[in-house]
C-alpha positions as CSV (number, residue, x, y, z in Angstrom):
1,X,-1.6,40.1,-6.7
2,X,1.6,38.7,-4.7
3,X,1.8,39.4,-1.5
4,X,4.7,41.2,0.4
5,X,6.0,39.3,2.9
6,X,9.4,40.5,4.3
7,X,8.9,39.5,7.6
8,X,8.1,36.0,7.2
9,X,11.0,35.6,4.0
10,X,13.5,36.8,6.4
11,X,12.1,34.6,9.3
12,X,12.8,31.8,6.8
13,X,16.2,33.0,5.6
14,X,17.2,32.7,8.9
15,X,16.0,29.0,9.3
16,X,18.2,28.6,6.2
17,X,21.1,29.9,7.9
18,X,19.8,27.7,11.1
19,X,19.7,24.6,8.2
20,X,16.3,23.4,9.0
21,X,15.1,24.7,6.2
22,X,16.0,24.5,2.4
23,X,16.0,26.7,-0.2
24,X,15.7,26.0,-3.8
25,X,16.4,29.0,-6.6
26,X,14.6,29.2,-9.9
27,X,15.4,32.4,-11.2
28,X,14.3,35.4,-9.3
29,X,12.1,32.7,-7.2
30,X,12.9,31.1,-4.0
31,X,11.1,27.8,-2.8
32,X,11.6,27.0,0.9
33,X,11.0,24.1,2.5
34,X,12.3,22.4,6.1
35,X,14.2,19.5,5.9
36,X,15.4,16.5,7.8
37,X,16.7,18.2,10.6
38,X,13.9,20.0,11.7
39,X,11.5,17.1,11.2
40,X,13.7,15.1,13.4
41,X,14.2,17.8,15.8
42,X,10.0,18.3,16.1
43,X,10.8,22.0,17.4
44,X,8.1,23.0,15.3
45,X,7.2,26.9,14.9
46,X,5.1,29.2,13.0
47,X,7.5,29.6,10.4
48,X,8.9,26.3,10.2
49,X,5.6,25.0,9.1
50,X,4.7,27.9,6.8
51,X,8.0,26.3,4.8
52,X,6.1,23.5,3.2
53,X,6.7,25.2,-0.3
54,X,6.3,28.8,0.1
55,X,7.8,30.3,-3.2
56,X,9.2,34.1,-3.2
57,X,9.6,36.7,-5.7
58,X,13.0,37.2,-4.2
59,X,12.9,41.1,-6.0
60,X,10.4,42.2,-4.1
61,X,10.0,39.7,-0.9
62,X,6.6,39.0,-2.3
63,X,5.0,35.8,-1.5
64,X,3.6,34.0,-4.8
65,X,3.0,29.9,-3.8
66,X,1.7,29.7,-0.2
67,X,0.7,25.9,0.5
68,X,-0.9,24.8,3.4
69,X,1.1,24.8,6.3
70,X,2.4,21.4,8.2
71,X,0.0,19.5,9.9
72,X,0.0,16.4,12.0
73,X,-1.4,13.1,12.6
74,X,-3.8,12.7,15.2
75,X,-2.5,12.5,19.1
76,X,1.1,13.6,17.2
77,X,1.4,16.5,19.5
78,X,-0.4,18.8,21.6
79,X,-2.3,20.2,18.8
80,X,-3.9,17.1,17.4
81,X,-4.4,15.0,20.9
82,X,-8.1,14.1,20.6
83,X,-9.1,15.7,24.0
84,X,-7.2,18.9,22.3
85,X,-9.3,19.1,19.7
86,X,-11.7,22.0,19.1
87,X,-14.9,21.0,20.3
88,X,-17.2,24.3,20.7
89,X,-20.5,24.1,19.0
90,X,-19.7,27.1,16.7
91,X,-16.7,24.8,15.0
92,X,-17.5,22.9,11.9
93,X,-15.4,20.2,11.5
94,X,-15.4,18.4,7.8
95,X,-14.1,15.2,7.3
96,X,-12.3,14.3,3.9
97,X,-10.3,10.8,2.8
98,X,-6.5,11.2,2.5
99,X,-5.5,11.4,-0.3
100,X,-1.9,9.1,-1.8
101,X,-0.6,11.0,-4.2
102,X,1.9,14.1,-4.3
103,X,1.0,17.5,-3.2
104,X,1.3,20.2,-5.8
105,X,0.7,23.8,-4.9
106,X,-0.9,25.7,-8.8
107,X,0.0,29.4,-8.7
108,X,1.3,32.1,-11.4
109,X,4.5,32.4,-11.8
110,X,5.9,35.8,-14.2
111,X,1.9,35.3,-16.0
112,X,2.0,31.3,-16.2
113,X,0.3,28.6,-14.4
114,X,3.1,26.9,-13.1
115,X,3.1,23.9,-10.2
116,X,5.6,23.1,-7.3
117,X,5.6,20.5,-5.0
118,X,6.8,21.0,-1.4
119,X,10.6,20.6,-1.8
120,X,11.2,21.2,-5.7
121,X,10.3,23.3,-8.4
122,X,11.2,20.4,-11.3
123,X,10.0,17.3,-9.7
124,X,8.5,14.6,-12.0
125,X,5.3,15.3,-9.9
126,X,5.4,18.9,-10.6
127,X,5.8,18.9,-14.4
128,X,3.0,15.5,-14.8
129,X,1.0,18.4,-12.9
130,X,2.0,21.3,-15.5
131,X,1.4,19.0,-18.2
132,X,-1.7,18.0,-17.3
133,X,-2.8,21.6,-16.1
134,X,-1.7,22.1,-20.4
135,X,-3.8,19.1,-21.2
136,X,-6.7,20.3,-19.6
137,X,-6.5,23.6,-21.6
138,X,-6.4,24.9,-17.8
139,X,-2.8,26.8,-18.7
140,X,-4.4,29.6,-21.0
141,X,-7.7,29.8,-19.1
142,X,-8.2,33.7,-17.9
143,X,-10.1,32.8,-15.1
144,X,-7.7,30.5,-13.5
145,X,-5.2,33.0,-14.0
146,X,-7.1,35.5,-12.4
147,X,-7.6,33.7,-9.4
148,X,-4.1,32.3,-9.0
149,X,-2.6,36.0,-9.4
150,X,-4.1,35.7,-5.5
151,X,-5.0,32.2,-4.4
152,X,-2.7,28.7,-4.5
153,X,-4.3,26.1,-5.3
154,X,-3.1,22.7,-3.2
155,X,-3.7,19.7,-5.1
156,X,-2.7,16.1,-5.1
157,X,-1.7,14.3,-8.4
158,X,-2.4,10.9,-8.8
159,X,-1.5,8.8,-11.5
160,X,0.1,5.1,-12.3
161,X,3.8,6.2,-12.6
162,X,3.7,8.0,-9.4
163,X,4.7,5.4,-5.9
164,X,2.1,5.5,-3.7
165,X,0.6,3.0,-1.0
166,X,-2.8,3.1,-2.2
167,X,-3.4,1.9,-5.8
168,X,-5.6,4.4,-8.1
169,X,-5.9,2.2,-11.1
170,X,-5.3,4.0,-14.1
171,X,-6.4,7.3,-12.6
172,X,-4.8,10.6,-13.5
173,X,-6.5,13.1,-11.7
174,X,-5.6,16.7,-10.0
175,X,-8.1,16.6,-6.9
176,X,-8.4,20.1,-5.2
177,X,-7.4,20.1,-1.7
178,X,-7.3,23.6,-0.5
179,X,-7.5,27.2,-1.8
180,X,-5.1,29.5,0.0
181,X,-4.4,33.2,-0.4
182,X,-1.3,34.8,-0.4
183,X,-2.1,36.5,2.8
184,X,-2.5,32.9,4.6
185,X,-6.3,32.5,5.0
186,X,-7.8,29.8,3.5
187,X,-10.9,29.4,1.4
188,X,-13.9,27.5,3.1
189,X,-15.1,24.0,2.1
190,X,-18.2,25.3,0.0
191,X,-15.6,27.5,-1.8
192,X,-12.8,25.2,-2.5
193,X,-16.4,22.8,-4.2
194,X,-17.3,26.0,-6.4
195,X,-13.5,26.3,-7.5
196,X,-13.1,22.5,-8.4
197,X,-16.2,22.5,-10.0
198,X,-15.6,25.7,-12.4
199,X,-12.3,24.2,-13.6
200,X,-13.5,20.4,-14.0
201,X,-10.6,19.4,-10.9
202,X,-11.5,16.6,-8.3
203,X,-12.5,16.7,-4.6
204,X,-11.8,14.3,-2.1
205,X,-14.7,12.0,-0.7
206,X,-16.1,13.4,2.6
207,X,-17.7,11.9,5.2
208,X,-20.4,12.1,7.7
209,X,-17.9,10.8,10.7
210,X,-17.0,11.5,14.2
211,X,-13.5,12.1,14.9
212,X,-12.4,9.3,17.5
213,X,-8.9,7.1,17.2
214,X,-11.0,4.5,15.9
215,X,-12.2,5.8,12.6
216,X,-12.8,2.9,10.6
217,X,-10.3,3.0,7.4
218,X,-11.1,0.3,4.8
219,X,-8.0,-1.3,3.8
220,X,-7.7,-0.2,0.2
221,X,-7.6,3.6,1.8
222,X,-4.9,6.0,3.8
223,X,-7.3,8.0,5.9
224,X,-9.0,11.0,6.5
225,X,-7.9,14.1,7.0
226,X,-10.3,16.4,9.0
227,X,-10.5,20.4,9.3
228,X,-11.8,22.3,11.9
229,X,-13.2,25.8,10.8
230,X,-13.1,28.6,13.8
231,X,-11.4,30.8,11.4
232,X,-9.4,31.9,8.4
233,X,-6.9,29.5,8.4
234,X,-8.2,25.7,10.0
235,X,-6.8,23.0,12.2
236,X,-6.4,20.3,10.2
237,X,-5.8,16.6,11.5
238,X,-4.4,13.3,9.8
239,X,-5.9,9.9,10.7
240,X,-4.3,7.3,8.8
241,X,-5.2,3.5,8.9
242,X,-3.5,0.5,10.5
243,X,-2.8,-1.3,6.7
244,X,-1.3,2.1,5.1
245,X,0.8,2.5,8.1
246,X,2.2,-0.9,7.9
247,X,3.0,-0.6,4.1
248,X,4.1,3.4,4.0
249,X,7.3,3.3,5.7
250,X,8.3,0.3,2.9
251,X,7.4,1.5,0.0
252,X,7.8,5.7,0.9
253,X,11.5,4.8,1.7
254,X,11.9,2.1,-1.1
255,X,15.8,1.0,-1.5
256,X,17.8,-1.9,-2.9
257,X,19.1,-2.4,0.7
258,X,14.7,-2.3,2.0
259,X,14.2,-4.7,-0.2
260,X,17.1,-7.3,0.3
261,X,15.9,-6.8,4.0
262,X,12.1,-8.5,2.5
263,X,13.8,-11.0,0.6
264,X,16.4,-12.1,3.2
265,X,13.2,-12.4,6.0
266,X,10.9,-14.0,3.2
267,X,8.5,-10.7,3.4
268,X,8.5,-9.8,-0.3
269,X,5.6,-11.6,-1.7
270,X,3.4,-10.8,0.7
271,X,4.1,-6.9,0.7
272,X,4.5,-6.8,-3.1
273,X,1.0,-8.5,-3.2
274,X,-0.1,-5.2,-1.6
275,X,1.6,-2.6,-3.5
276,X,0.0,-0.6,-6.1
277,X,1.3,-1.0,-9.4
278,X,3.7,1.5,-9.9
279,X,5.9,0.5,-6.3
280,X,5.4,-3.1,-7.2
281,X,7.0,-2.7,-10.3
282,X,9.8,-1.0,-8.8
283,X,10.6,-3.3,-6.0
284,X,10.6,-6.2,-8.5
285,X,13.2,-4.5,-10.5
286,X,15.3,-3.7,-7.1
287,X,14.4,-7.6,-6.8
288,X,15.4,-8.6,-10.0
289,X,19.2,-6.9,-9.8
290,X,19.6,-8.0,-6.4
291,X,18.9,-12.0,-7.6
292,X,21.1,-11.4,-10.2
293,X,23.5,-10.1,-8.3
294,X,23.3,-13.1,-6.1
295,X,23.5,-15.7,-9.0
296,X,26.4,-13.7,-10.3
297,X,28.1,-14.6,-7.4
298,X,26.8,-18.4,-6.1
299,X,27.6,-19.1,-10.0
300,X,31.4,-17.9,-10.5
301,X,32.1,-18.9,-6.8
302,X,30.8,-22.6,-7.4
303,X,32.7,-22.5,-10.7
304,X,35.9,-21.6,-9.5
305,X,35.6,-24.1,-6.6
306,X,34.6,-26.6,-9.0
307,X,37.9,-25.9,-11.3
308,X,40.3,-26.6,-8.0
309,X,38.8,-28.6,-6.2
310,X,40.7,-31.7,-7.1
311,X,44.0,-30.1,-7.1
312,X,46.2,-32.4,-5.0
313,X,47.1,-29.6,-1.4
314,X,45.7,-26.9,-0.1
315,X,48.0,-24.4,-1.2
316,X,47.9,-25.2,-4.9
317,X,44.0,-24.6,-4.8
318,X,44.3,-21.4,-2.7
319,X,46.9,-20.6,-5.7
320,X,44.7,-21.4,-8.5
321,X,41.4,-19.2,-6.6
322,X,43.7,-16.7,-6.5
323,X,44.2,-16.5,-10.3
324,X,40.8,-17.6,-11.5
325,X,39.2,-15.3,-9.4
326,X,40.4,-11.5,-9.1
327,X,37.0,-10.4,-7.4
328,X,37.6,-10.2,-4.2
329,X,34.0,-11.4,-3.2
330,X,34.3,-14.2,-6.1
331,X,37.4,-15.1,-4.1
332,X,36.5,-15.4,-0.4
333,X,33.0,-17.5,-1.7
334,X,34.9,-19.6,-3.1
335,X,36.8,-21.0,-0.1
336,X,33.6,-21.9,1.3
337,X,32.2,-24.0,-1.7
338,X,35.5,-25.6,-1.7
339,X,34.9,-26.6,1.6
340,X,31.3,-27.4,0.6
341,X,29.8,-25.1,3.6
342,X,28.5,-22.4,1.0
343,X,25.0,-20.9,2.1
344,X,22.6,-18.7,0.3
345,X,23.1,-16.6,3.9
346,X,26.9,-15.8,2.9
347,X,26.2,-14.8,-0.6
348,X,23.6,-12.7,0.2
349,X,25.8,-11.0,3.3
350,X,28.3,-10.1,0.3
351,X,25.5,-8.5,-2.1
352,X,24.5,-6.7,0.9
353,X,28.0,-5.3,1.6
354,X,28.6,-4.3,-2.1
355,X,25.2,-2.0,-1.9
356,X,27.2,-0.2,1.5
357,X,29.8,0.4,-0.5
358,X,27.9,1.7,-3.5
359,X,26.5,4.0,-1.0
C-alpha cells in the first residue's frame, strides 16, 4: 500500500521553494527530483538525496515511487573515501558492474504498472520501459502488481536508441537493480535475485572483488557499483573506469557546439570510433550539419569573391559584396577570399558564432 509520508513531502516542498529541487505534476502525482543547483552546490542532505524521483499521491501525501537515494563515486565525499568505508566483519559487501543505461523506478500508479525515470514522468526512457513492461505481458501480471502496491522496482533500460557510453549491441533489456519499499528499506541481494528471476528481468554481473581505487575495469565496461549491507537501507559506492570517464562527459553532454570543439582539435574520429552506436550516430549527424554549414559558407563566400574580384577599385567590389551578399557572415568572408587570406579557421569561427546565437 502507499506510504504516508508528510514529513518527508513537505521537507521536499520546501527544497522546491529553496529551488534545489524540482517538481514535476502528473495529475494528482508529484515527482521530485534536485536539480542543478544543488548538484553544484554538493550541500547534500537526507532529503535532497531521497529526491532522485520520489513520486507522491499529492491527496494524501503518500509516497508511491521511492528510488534509491543519491549515491556517490568512490573517495567523492566523506562517505565513499576508501578508509571510510565500512569495514566490520558483520558487513557484507557485494560487488555489481555499472550498469549504462537509464534508471527507471516500476511502481503502481491508480492500479497500473507505470515507470519514471529520476526527473520525468514522460521521458522516452520511461515509456520504452512501459512498453516493454506491456511487451513482456508484465503490465497485467497480478503478482507484479501485488508487489509494486509496496515495493519500487529500480531498473536500468538498455537498448540501441538509448545514448550511452558503453555499447549493448542490440540488447533491450530491464536489469533489476534494487527493490525498495515505500517505507525506505531496501530488499537484500538474494531477494532482489528471487524477484528478477520470477518476472524473467536481468541482474547485473557480480563479482568476487575487493574494493580498492584500483579495481580493474575492462575497457568495454563503466564500473562497479558496490553495496555494503549493515542494515535496511545500504551504502552503496560507484567505481567507474578510466576509459568511461574519458568518453562520459562527451557523449552524456553531447551538443552541436561539443562536437565542433572535436572537429576543430581533430578529436572526432577517434572518440566516434569509441562510441556505441546510438551516440555515434548522433554525433555524425551534429557532424554532418555542422560541415554543411561550413561549405554553405566557404562556397557562397568564394563565389561572391570570385564575381568581384576583377572589378577595377576597391570600392566598386566592396559595393558589389554588399549586393550579392545580404548575409552578413557571407559578407565579412568574403573580404577575406578577396584578399585571398580565407582559412578553414575563419569559417569555422563564424559557424561557431551562429550556434551562440541559436542558443
Amino acid at each position: 500500500m502507499p506510504h504516508a509520508d508528510a514529513e518527508l513531502f513537505d521537507a521536499l516542498q520546501r527544497e522546491v521553494a529553496l529551488r534545489r529541487v524540482n517538481r514535476r505534476d502528473a495529475g494528482e502525482y508529484a515527482l521530485f527530483k534536485y536539480n542543478t543547483v544543488q548538484q553544484l552546490s554538493r550541500e547534500w542532505t537526507p532529503v535532497r538525496r531521497a529526491a532522485r524521483g520520489v513520486v507522491f499521491h499529492v491527496p494524501t501525501g503518500s509516497v508511491v515511487c521511492r528510488p534509491i537515494r543519491k549515491f556517490f563515486n568512490l573517495d567523492e565525499d566523506d562517505e565513499t573515501r576508501l578508509e571510510n568505508l565500512p569495514a566490520a566483519p558483520d558487513v557484507s559487501a557485494v560487488v555489481e558492474e555499472k550498469l549504462d543505461g537509464s534508471c527507471v523506478a516500476l511502481h503502481l500508479r491508480d492500479g497500473v504498472v507505470r515507470c519514471v525515470t529520476p526527473g520525468s514522468f514522460t521521458s522516452e526512457q520511461a515509456m520504452w520501459a512501459e512498453s516493454e513492461i506491456r511487451r513482456r505481458g508484465l503490465d497485467t501480471d497480478a503478482r507484479l502488481r501485488e508487489l509494486l502496491a509496496g515495493t519500487t522496482l529500480v531498473c536500468e533500460a538498455i537498448y540501441p536508441e538509448n545514448v550511452s557510453v558503453v555499447d549493448y549491441g542490440d540488447r533491450r533489456d530491464l536489469a533489476l537493480l534494487a527493490a525498495v519499499d515505500l517505507d525506505g528499506g531496501e530488499h537484500p541481494p538474494v531477494a532482489v535475485d528471487a524477484i528478477a528471476q520470477r518476472f524473467g528481468l536481468a541482474r547485473p554481473r557480480r563479482f568476487d572483488l575487493a574494493v580498492s581505487r584500483e579495481m580493474p575495469v575492462a575497457s568495454s565496461d563503466e564500473g562497479y557499483v558496490v553495496s555494503y549491507w549493515q542494515g535496511p537501507v545500504p551504502t552503496r559506492v560507484k567505481v567507474k573506469g578510466a576509459e568511461f570517464l574519458r568518453l562520459h562527459p562527451v557523449i552524456s553532454d553531447m551538443t552541436e557546439r561539443s562536437v565542433l570543439d572535436l572537429i576543430e582539435t581533430g578529436r572526432l574520429d577517434a572518440f566516434a570510433a569509441q562510441m556505441p552506436r546510438a551516440a555515434r550516430a548522433q554525433a555524425d549527424d551534429f557532424a554532418a550539419a555542422l560541415t554543411q554549414r561550413f561549405r554553405s559558407l566557404r562556397t557562397r563566400a568564394d563565389a561572391v569573391a570570385a564575381a568581384v574580384r576583377d572589378l577595377p577599385t576597391r570600392k566598386d567590389r566592396a559595393l558589389a559584396v554588399l549586393r550579392l551578399a545580404p548575409d552578413p557572415a557571407v559578407r565579412f568572408l568574403a573580404f577575406f577570399a578577396i584578399d585571398g587570406v580565407l582559412t578553414d579557421a575563419a569559417v569555422w569561427a563564424l559557424v561557431r558564432k551562429s550556434l551562440r546565437c541559436r542558443a
